[in-house]
N, C-alpha and C positions, 0 to 999 in steps of 0.2 A: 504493500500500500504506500509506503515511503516512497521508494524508487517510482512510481506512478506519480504521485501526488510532486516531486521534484520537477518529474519531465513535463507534468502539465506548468509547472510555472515556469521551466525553459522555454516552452512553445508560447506561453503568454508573454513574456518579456520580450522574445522575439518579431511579436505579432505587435506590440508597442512601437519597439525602436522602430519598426518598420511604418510603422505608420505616421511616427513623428517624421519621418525621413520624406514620405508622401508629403505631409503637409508642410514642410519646407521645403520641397519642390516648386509645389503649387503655389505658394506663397512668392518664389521667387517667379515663376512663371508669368503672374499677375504684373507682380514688378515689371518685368521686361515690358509686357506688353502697354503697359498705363503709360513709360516712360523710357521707351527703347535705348534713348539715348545715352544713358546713364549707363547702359553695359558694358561698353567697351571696358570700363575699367574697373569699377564697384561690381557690376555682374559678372565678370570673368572671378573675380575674386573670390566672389562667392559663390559660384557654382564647382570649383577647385578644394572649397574648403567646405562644400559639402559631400565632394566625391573620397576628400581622404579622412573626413569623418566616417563615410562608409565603408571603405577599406577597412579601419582599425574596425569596426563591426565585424565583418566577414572573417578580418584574421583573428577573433577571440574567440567564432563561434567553431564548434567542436564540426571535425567533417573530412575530405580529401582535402588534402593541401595541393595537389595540382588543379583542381576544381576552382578552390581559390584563388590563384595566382591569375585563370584564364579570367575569372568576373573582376579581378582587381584592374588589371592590366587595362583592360576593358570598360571601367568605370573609368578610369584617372583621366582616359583618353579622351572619351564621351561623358563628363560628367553627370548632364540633368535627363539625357538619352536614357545613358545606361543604365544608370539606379533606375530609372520606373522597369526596362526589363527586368533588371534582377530584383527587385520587388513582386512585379509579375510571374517570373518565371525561375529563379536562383536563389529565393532568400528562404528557400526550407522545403521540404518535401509536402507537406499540405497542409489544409487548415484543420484545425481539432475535430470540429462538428464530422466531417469526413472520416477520420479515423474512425470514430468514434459509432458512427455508421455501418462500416466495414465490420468492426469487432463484433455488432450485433446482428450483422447478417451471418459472421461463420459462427458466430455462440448456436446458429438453430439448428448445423449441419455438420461440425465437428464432433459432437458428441457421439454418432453414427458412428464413426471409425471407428476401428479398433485400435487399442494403443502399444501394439507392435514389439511389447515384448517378448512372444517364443521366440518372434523373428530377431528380434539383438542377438538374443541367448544365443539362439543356432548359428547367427553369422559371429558369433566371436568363439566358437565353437569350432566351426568350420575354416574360421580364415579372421583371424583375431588382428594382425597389421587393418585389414582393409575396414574391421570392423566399427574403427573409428573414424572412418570417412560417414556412418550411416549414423553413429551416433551424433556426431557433429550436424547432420542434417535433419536429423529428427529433434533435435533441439532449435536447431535456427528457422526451421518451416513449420514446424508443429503439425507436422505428416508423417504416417507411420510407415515402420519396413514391413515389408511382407516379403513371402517366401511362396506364397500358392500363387504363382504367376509366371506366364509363357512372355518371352516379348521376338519378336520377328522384326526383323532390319529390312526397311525401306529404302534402297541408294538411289534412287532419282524419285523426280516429281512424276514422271510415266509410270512409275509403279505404285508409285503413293496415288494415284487414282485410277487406276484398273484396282488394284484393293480395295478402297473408297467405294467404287461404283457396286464391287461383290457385296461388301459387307452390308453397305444402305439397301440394294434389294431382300436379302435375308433380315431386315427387320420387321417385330413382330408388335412393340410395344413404344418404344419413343427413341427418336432421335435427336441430339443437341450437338447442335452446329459452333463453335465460337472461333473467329478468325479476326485479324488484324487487317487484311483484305479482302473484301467479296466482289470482285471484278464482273462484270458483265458479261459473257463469250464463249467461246466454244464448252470450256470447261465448266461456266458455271451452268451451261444448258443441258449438261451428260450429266450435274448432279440435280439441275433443279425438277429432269422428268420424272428422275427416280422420288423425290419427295414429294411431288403433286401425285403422284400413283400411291407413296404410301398415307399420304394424309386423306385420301379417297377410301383404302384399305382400313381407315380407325386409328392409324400410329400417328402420336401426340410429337410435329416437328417444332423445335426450338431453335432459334439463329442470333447469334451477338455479332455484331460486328463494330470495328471501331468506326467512324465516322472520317476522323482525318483519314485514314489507311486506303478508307474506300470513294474519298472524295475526287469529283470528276470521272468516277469508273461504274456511274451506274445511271440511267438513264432517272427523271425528275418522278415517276411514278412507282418506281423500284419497288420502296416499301409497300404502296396499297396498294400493290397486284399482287405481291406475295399472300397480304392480311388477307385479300378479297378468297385466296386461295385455300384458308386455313392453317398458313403457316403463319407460327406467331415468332414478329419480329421485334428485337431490343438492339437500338442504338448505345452504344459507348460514348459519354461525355461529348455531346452533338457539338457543331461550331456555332456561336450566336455573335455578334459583332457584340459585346459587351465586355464589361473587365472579367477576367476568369483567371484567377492565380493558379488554376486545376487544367487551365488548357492545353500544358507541356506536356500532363502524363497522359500515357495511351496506354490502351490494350493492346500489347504485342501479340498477345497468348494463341497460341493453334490447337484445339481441344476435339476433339470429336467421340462422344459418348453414344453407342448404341445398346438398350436394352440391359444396361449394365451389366454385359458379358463381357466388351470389348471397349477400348478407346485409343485412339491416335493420336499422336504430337507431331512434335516436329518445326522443323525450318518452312514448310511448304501452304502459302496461302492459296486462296481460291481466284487465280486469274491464269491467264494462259500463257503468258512468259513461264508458269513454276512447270509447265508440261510440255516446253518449248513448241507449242501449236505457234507461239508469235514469237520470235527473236526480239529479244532488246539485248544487251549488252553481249552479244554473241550467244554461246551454249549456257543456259540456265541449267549453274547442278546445284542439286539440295537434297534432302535425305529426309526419313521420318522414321519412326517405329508403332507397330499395332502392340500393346500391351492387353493380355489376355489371362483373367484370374483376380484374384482378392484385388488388387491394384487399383483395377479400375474404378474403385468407390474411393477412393482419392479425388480422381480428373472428374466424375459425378460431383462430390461435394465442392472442386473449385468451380466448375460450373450455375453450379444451383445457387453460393454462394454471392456469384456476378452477378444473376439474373435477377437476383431479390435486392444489391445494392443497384442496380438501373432501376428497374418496376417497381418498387416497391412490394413487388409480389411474389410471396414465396413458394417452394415446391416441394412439396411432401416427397421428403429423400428415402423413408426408410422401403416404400414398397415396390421403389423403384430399382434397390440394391438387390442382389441374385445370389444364391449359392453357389460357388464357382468347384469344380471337381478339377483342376489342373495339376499333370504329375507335375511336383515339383523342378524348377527348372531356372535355379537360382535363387539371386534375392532383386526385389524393386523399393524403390522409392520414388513415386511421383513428390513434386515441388513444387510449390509458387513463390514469386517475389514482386513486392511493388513499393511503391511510395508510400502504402498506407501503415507500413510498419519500420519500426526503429531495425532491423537487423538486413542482413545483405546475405540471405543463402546463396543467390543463383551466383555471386561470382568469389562468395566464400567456399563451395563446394569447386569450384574449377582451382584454387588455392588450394583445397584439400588433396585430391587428385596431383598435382604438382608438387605437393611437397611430399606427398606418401608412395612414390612411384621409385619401383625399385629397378628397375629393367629400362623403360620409353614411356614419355607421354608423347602423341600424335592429335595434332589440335586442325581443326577447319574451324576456320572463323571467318565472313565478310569484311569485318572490322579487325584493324587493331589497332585501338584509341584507348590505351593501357597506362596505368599512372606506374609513379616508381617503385611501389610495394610488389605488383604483377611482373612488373619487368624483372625486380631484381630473384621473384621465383624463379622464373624460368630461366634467367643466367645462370643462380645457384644449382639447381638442378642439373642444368647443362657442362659445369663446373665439375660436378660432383660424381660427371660420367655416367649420367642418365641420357640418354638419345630422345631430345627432344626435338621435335620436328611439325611444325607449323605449314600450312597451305593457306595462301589469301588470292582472292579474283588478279586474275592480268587485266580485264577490261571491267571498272567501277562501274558500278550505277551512279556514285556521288562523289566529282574528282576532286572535291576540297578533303572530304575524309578521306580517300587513297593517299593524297597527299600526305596523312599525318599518319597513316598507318604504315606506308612507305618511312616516312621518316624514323619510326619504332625500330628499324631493320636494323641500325648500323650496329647498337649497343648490345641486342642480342646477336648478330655475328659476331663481332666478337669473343662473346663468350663461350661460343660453339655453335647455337643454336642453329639449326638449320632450316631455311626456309624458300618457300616454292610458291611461282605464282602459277597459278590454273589457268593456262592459252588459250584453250579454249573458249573462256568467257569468263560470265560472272560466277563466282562459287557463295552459294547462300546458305550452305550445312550449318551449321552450329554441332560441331561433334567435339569431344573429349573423349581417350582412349588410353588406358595404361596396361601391361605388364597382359597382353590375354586375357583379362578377367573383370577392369573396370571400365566402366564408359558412362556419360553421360549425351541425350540425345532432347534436343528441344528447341526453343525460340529465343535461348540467350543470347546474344552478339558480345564478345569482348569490346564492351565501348560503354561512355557513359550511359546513355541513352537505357540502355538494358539494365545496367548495375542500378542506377540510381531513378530514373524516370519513369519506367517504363512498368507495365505489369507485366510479368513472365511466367511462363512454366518448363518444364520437365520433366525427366523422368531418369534418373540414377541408377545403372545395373551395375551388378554384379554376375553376370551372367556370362559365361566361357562361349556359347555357343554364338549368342549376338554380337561380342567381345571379337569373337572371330572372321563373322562375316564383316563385321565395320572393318576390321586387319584387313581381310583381302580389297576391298572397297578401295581402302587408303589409299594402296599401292595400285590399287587401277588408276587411281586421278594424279599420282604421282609420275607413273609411268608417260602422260598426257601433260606435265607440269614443267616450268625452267626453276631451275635452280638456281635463286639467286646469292652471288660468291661473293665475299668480302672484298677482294682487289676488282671486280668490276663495280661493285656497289658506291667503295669510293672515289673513281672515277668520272661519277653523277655530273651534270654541268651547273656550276656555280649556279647559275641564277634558280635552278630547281633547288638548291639546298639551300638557298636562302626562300625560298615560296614556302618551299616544307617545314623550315625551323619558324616561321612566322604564322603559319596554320597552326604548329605545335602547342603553341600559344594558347590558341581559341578551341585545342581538341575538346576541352571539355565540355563548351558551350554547344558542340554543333551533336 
């Protein structure tokens, strides 16, 4: 109760200073405008001395210190600009009423789960180093391990929906949709016939999608021809031209719950670049996993969880959940992560996996927008004669962030790390992979955006067989990849390592 009752007065002092900061904006703003002339010298003055009043803010409050540096840098520059962004969008992860919100939508669907002790018992039984990667994450997600679950490796978006399409026809009782993007086009039409057919058949469809994610990619009557159809649709934090300190965070999250037998993740949204029907950035690769067994009333409760913090309306989770009869076939741990909580599972669990890796870790990431605590894992790692080995896209979809993830390269080659860009195009995986045996598979990007903004999920194995297929995977997209060497790396031309060390800057804002 203590440590609760502290952090609500950290978030209220916060939400203070911040609003005295507003209103000596404003106040200055008025000024300018009543009597312009006076800025040149008195308002420059003043708007200087309320940008490094802000600074000394930012640098006392608890947090990343490269996150930091990118809003300071950025304030001092832009003084009366950038404080209202970082007011709006940088001066804390949300407002209370929100949290607050969130904690009593999962208080109605948490209690459902099981709390995953045979399953500890048996993975520290069975494999006690790895053991405390699950403990670590059943403390920081407050998701349990389980053991009675199958999970199957999905290496492209082509396979993620020829499965997709099998699974949604064999449903018998309800299907819940939740994506980051719902695109319009080939792809969303091979799954929207199977859902118009099952909600004709009596099975109860559910659809979230973010709003920014899918903005511009869906024609103006989108939603009420779905509703007209019987599918019931929930927007994600919609766009409204008004102030919204909550407009930066998005649902990244890829969830697909059928009949709660099965459920999907993954990197792969619903548009037809993820199935390369349309070419953007060259060959779209991305990967998923179907998780099948106890497991799946996890990715159910973060589901049900969302729908009830957008609607207001909740979903009777217990008759929804299934007996599942799966031979054993490992261990899982589904996971969420977002803004609405003080802890950082999704890129604490990629730390964990890094520093518990006795053999190789093997990472796909889009991004890598990494501060110095990640960076110097994976040097240490690399140091310590662990074969660590990173893949990031040749052709970006966003060349300011290529820019700063290129720029990540040099510090980890040197320390050994080896790293490859994918030629053939964009690579969208989010994969983590150690020693044969660990992996993680979901919608986390290594970048702020994912760690700190963003809602996410996943799914944690322990699994040899999955573990293995991802291995061969690896080395397929490797095989297809350039190798990038330290002596051509520093041979970059001047004016690109001065773009990239000045993007580096702002990695954490974009």
């Amino acid at each position: 109760m203590k440590k609760q009752h502290n952090r609500r007065i950290r978030m209220q002092n916060r939400i203070i200073v911040s609003a005295l900061l507003l209103v000596l904006q404003l106040a200055f703003l008025f000024f300018i405008i009543y009597d312009s002339s006076l800025y040149s010298v008195w308002g420059f003055t003043t708007s200087m001395f309320i940008g490094v009043i802000t600074a000394i803010f930012i640098i006392n409050k608890r947090g990343n210190a490269d996150h930091k540096i990118g809003w300071i840098i950025f304030i001092l520059i832009f003084p009366i600009f950038g404080i209202s962004v970082y007011i709006l969008w940088g001066g804390g992860r949300v407002l209370p009423h929100l949290r607050k919100k969130m904690a009593i939508c999962e208080s109605h669907y948490t209690p459902y789960l099981s709390d995953g002790e045979a399953a500890l018992q048996s993975i520290k039984y069975f494999d006690l180093p790895h053991s405390r990667q699950a403990d670590y994450l059943t403390n920081e997600s407050e998701f349990p391990l389980y053991n009675n679950t199958s999970a199957e490796y999905l290496p492209s978006g082509e396979k993620f929906q020829a499965r997709l399409l099998e699974e949604l026809e064999n449903a018998k009782e309800y299907i819940y949709l939740e994506f980051f993007i719902v695109a319009e086009g080939y792809m969303w039409e091979q799954i929207h016939s199977v859902l118009k057919k099952k909600v004709r058949e009596g099975v109860e469809v559910k659809i979230i999608f973010d709003d920014f994610g899918s903005i511009k990619r869906q024609h103006r009557d989108f939603i009420s021809r779905l509703r007209k159809e019987g599918i019931e649709i929930s927007v994600f934090n919609p766009i409204y031209p008004l102030f919204n300190n909550f407009l930066n965070n998005r649902n990244h999250r890829k969830i697909v719950v059928i009949d709660g037998l099965l459920a999907f993740t993954g990197g792969i949204n619903i548009g037809d670049e993820y199935i390369n029907h349309q070419e953007r950035f060259g060959h779209w690769m991305d990967s998923g996993v179907i998780i099948k067994g106890e497991a799946v009333n996890s990715f159910l409760c973060m589901f049900c969880t969302m729908w009830e913090f957008i609607t207001g309306n909740g979903i009777d989770m217990k008759p929804r959940m299934k007996q599942h009869e799966i031979v054993d076939d490992g261990f899982a741990l589904p996971y969420s992560d977002g803004p609405l909580n003080e802890r950082n599972p999704a890129e604490g669990i990629y730390m964990q996996i890094i520093n518990s890796a006795q053999k190789y870790v093997y990472i796909m990431t889009p991004y890598l927008v990494i501060d110095d605590m990640m960076t110097s894992a994976l040097c240490m790692a690399a140091k310590a004669g662990i074969e660590v080995c990173i893949v990031t896209p040749h052709i970006p979809d966003k060349w300011y962030v290529h820019n700063v993830t290129q720029y990540n390269y040099l510090e980890l080659l040197q320390a050994g790390v080896r790293i490859y860009e994918y030629t053939p195009g964009f690579l969208h995986s989010k994969i983590f992979l150690s020693d044969d045996c660990i992996s993680t598979v979901g919608s986390v990007n290594m970048d702020y955006r994912s760690f700190v903004f963003h809602f996410e999920c996943g799914v944690w194995l322990s699994n040899k067989e999955a573990a293995l297929d991802i291995k061969q995977h690896f080395r397929e997209v490797l095989a297809v990849s350039k190798e990038i060497k330290l002596s051509w790396w520093k041979k970059r031309p001047l004016g690109k390592r001065i773009k990239q060390g000045i993007l580096h800057i702002f990695g954490p804002l974009m």
